[in-house]
MARSERO-746831 format. One record per residue: y, z, x of N, C-alpha, C, O in turn; chain. Coordinates in steps of 0.2 Angstrom, whole numbers, plus 5000, padded with zeros to 4 digits. Layout:
BEGIN
[[Y Z X] [Y Z X] [Y Z X] [Y Z X] A] ...
# end
This chain:
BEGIN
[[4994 5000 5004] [5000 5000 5000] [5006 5000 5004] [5006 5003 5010] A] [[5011 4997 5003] [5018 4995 5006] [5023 5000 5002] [5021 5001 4997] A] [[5028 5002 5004] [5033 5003 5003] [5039 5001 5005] [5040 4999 5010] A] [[5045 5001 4999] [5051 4999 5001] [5057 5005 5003] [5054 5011 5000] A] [[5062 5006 5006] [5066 5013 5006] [5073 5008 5006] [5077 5004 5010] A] [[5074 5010 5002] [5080 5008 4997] [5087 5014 5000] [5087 5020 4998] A] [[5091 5012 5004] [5096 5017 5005] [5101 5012 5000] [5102 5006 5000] A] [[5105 5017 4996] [5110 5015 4990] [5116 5018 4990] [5116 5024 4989] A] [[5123 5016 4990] [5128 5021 4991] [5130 5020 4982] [5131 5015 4980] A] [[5130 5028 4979] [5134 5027 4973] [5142 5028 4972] [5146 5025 4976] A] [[5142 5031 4968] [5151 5031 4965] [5152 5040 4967] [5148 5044 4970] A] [[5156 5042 4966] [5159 5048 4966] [5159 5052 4960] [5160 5058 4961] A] [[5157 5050 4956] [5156 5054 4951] [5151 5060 4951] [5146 5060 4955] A] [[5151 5064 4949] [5147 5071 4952] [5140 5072 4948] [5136 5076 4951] A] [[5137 5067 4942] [5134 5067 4940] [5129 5062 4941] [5123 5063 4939] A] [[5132 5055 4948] [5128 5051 4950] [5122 5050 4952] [5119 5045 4951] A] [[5119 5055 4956] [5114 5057 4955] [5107 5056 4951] [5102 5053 4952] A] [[5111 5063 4946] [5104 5064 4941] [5105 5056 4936] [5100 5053 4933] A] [[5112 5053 4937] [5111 5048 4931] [5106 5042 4935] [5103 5039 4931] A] [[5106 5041 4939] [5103 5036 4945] [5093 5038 4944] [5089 5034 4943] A] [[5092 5046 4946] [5087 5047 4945] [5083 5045 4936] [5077 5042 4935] A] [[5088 5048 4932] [5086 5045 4925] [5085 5037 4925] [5079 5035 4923] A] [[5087 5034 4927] [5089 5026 4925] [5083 5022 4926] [5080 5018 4923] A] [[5080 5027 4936] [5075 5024 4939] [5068 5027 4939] [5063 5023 4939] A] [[5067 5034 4938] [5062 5037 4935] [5055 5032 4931] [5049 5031 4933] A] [[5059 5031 4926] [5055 5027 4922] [5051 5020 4923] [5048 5016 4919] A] [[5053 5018 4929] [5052 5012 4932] [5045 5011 4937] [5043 5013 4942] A] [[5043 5008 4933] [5033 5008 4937] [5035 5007 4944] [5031 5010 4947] A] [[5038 5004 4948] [5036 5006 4956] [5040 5010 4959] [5042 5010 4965] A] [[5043 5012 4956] [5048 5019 4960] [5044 5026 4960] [5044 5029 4955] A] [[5042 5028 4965] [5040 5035 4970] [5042 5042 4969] [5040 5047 4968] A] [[5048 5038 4972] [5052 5044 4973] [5060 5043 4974] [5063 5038 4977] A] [[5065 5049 4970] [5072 5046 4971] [5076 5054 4974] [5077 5060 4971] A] [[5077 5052 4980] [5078 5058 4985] [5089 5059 4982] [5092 5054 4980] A] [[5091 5066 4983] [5096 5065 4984] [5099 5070 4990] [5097 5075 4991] A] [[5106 5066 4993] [5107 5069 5001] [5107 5078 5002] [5108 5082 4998] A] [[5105 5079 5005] [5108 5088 5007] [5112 5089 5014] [5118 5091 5014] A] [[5108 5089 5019] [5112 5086 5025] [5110 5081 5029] [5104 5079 5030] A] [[5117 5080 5033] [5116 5073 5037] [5119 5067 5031] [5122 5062 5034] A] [[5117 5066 5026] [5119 5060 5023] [5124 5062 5017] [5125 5067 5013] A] [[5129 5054 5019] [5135 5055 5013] [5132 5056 5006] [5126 5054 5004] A] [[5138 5060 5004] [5137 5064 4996] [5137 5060 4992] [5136 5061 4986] A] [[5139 5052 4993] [5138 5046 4987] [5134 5041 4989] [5133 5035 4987] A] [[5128 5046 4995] [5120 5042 4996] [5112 5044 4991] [5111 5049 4987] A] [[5110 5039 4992] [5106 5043 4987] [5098 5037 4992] [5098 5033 4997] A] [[5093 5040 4989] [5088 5034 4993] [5080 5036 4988] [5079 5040 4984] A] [[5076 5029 4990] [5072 5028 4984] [5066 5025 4989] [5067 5020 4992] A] [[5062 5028 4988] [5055 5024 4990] [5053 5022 4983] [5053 5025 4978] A] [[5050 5015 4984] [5046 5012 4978] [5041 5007 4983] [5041 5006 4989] A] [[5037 5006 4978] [5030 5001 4979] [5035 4993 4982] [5040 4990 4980] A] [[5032 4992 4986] [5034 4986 4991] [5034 4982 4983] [5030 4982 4978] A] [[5042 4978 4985] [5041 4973 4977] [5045 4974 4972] [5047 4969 4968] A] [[5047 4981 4973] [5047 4982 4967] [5057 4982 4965] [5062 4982 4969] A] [[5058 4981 4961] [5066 4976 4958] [5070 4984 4956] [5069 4987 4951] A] [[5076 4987 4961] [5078 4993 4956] [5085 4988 4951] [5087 4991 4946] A] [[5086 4981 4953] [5092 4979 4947] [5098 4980 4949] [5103 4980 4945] A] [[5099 4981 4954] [5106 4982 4959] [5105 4983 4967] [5101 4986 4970] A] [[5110 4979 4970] [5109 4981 4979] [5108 4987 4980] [5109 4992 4977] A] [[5106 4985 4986] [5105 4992 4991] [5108 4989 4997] [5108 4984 4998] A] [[5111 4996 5000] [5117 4994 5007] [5110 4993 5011] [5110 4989 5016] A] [[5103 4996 5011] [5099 4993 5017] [5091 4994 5013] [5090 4998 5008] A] [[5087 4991 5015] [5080 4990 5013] [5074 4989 5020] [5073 4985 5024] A] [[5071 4995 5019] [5066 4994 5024] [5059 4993 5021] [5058 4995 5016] A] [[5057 4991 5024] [5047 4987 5021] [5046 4993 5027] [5048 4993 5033] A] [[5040 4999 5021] [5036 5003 5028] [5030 5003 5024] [5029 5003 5018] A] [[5026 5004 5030] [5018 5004 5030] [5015 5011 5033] [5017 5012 5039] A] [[5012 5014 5028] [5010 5021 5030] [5005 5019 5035] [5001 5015 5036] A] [[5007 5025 5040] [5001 5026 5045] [4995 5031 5043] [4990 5029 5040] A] [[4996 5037 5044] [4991 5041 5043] [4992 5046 5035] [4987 5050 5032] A] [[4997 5046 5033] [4998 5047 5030] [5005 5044 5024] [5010 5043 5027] A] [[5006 5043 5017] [4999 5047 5012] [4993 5041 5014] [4993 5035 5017] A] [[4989 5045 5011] [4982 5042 5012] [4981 5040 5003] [4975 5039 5002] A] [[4986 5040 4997] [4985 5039 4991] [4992 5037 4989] [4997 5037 4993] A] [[4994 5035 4985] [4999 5031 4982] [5000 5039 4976] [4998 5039 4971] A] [[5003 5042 4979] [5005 5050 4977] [5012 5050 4976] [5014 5047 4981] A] [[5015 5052 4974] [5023 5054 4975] [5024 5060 4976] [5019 5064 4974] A] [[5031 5063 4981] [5032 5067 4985] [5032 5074 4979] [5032 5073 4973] A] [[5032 5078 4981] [5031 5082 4977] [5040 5087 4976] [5044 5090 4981] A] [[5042 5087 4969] [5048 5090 4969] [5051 5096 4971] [5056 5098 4968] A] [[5049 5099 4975] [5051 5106 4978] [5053 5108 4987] [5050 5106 4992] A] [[5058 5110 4986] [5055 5112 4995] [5064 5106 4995] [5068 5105 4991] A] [[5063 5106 5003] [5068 5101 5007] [5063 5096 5009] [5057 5098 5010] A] [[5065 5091 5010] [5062 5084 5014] [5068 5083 5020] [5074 5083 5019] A] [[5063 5083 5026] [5067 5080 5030] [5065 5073 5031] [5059 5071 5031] A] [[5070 5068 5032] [5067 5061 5034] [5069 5059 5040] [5074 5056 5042] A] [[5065 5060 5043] [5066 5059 5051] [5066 5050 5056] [5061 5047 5055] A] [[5068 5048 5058] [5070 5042 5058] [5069 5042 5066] [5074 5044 5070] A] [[5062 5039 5067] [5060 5038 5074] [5062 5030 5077] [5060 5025 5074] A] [[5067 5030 5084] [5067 5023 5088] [5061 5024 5094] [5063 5028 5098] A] [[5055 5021 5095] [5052 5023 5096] [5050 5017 5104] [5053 5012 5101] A] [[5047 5015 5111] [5045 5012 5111] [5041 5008 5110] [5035 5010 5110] A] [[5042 4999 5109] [5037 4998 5105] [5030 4996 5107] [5026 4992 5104] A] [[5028 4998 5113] [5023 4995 5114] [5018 5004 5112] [5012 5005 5112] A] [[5023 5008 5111] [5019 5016 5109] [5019 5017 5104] [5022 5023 5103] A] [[5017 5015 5097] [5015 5015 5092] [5009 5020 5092] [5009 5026 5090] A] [[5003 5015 5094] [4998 5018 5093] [4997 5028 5095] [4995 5032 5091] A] [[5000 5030 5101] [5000 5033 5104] [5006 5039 5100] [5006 5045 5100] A] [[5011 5036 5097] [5014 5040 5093] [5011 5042 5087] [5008 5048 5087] A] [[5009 5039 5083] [5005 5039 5078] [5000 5045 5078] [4999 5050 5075] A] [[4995 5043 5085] [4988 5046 5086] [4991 5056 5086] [4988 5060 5083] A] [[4997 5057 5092] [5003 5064 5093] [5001 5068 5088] [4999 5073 5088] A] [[5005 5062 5082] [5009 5066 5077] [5003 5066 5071] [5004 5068 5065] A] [[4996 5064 5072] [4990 5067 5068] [4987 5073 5073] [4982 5075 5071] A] [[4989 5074 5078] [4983 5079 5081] [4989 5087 5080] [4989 5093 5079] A] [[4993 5083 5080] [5000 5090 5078] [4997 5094 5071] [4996 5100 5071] A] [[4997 5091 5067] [4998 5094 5060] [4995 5097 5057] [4996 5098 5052] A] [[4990 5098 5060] [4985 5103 5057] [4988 5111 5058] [4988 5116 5054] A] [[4991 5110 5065] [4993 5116 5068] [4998 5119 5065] [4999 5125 5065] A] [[5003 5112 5063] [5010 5115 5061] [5009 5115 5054] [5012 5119 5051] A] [[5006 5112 5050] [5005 5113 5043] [5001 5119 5043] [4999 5121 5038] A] [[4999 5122 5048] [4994 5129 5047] [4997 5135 5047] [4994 5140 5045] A] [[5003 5135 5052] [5010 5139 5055] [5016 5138 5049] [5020 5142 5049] A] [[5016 5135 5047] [5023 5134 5045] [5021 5132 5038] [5016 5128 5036] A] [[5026 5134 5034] [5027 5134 5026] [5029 5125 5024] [5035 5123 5022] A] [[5024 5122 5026] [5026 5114 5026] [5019 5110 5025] [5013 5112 5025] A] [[5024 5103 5024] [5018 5098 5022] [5019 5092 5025] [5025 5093 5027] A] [[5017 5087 5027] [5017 5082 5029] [5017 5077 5024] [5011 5075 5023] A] [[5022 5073 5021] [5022 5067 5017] [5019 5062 5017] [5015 5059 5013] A] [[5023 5059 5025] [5020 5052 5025] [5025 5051 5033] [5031 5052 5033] A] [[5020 5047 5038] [5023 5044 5044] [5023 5036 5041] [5017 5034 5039] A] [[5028 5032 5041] [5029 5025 5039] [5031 5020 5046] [5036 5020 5049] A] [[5026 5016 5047] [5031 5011 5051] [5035 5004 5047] [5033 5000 5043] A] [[5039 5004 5050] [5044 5000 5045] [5042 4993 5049] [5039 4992 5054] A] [[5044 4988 5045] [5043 4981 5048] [5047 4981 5053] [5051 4986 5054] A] [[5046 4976 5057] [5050 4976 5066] [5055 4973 5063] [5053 4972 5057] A] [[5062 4970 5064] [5068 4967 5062] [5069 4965 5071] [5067 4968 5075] A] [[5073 4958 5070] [5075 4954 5075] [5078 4960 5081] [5076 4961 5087] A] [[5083 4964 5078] [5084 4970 5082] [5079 4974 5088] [5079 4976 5094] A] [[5074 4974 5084] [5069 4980 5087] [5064 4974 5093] [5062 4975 5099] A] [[5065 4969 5090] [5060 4963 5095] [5067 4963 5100] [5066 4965 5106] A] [[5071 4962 5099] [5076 4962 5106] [5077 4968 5110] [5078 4967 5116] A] [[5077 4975 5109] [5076 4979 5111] [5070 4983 5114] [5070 4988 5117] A] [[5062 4978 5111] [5054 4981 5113] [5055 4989 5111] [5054 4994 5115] A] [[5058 4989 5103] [5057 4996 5099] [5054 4994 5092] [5053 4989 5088] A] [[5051 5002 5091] [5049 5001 5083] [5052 5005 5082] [5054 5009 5086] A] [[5053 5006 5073] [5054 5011 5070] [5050 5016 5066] [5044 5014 5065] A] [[5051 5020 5065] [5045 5024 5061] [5049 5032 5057] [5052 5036 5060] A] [[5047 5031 5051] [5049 5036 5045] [5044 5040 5044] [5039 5039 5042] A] [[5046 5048 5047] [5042 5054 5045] [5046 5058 5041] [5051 5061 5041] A] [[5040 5057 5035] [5045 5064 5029] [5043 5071 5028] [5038 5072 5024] A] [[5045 5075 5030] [5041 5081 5028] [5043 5086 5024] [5048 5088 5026] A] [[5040 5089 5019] [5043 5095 5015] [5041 5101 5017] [5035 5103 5018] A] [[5047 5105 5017] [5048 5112 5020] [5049 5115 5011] [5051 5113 5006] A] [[5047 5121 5014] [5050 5128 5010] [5056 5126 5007] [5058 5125 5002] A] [[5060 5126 5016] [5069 5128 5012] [5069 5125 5021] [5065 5123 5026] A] [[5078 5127 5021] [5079 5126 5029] [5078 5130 5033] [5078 5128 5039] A] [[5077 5135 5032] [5077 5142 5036] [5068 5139 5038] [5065 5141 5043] A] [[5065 5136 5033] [5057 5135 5037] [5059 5130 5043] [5057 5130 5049] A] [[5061 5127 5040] [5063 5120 5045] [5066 5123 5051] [5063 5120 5056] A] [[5069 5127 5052] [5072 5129 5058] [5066 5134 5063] [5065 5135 5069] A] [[5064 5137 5056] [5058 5143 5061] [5053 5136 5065] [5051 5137 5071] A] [[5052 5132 5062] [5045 5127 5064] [5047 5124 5069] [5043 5121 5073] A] [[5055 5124 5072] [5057 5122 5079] [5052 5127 5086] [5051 5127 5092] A] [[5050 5130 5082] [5047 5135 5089] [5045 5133 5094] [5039 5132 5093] A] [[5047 5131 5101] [5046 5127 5105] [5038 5130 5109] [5035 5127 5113] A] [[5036 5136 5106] [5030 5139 5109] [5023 5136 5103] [5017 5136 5104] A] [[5026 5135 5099] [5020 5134 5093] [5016 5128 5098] [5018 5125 5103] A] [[5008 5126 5095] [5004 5123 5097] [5005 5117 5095] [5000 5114 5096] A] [[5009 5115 5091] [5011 5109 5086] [5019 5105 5090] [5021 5099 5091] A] [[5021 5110 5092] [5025 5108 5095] [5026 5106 5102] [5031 5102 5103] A] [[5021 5109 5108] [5018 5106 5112] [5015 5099 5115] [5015 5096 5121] A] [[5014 5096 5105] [5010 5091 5107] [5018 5084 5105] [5019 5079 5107] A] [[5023 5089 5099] [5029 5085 5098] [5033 5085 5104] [5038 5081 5104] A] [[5032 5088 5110] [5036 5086 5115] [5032 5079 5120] [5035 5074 5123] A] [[5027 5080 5121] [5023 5074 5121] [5025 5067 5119] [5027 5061 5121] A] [[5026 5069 5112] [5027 5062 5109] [5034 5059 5109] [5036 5053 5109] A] [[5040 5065 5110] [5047 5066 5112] [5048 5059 5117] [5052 5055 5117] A] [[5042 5060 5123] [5041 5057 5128] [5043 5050 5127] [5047 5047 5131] A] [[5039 5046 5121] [5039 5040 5118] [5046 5038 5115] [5047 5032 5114] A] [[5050 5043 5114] [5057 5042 5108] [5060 5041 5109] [5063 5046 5111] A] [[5065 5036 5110] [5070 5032 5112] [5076 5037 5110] [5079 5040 5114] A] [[5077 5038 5102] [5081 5039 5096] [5077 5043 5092] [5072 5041 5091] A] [[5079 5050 5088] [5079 5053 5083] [5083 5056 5078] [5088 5059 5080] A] [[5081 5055 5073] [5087 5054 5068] [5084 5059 5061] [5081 5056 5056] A] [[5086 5067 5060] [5081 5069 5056] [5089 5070 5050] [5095 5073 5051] A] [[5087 5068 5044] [5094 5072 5038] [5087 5074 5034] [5081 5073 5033] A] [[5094 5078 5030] [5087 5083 5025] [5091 5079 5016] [5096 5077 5014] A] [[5086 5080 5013] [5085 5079 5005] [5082 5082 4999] [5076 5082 5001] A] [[5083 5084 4993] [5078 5084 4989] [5075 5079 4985] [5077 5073 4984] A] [[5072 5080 4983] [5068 5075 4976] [5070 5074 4970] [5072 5080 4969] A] [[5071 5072 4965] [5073 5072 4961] [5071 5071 4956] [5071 5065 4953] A] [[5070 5079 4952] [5064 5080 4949] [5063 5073 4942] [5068 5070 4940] A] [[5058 5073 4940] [5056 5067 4934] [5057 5070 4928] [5053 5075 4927] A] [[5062 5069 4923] [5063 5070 4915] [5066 5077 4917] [5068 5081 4913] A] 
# end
């Protein structure tokens, strides 16, 4: 299964948001409709749907990503917690080698910390990344709250040993946090 990640800038209206999540909800390939908390402007909103799928209006950027190890089912995020969406530039010949990292990690840190692993995506390569010999890659993860997020930095945990590892691979990281936005 393919996914699209739809970044979309709204209006200023305070209510944009929830009217955007109503609108698109009910729409068979949409996932999920995150909205910003930090890192991203307060008139962003962003939307994973089923590769394909028509939201009826632009989007400032469109990425096509293909799950790696996760999800492993055509599931939607679940609405609680914070999402961080972390946006790896990664080298591109280190894919395989990122990927393999960040599945030997998670048992450890999803065992230690109040967290869950969504989904590692790699995004289609774009003329950019072939002229650079980079890929991209989308890791979502839902924490508690931020205060987990920050404990799970622990540079001593056994998860995070292996995240400096994969560090080694990283050109570029880019983590903002969001919620979900709950259905009805």
């Amino acid at each position: 299964m393919e996914y699209d990640y739809f970044q979309l800038k709204l209006g200023r209206e305070r209510t944009a948001h929830k009217a955007l999540a109503e609108r698109l909800h009910p729409m068979a390939g949409v996932v999920a409709v995150f909205s910003p908390l930090l890192g991203f402007a307060s008139n962003e909103a962003l939307v994973l749907a089923r590769a394909g799928t028509e939201l009826g209006f632009a989007a400032r950027q469109v990425d096509r990503l293909t799950p790696t190890l996760r999800p492993t089912q055509d599931v939607p995020p679940e609405p609680k917690g914070v999402y961080v969406h972390n946006w790896f530039t990664i080298d591109g010949q280190a894919v395989d080698e990122f990927v393999r990292l960040s599945g030997e990690a998670w048992p450890a840190f999803e065992g230690r910390f109040d967290t869950r692993i969504y989904g590692l995506f790699l995004a289609a390569e774009t003329e950019a990344d072939r002229a650079e010999g980079a890929r991209r890659l989308l890791l979502m993860t839902n924490y508690r709250d931020l205060g987990e997020w920050q404990v799970s930095r622990d540079p001593t945990s056994e998860a995070m040993q292996v995240f400096l590892r994969r560090r080694e691979l990283t050109r570029v990281s880019l983590a903002r946090s969001c919620l979900v936005a709950p259905r009805g």
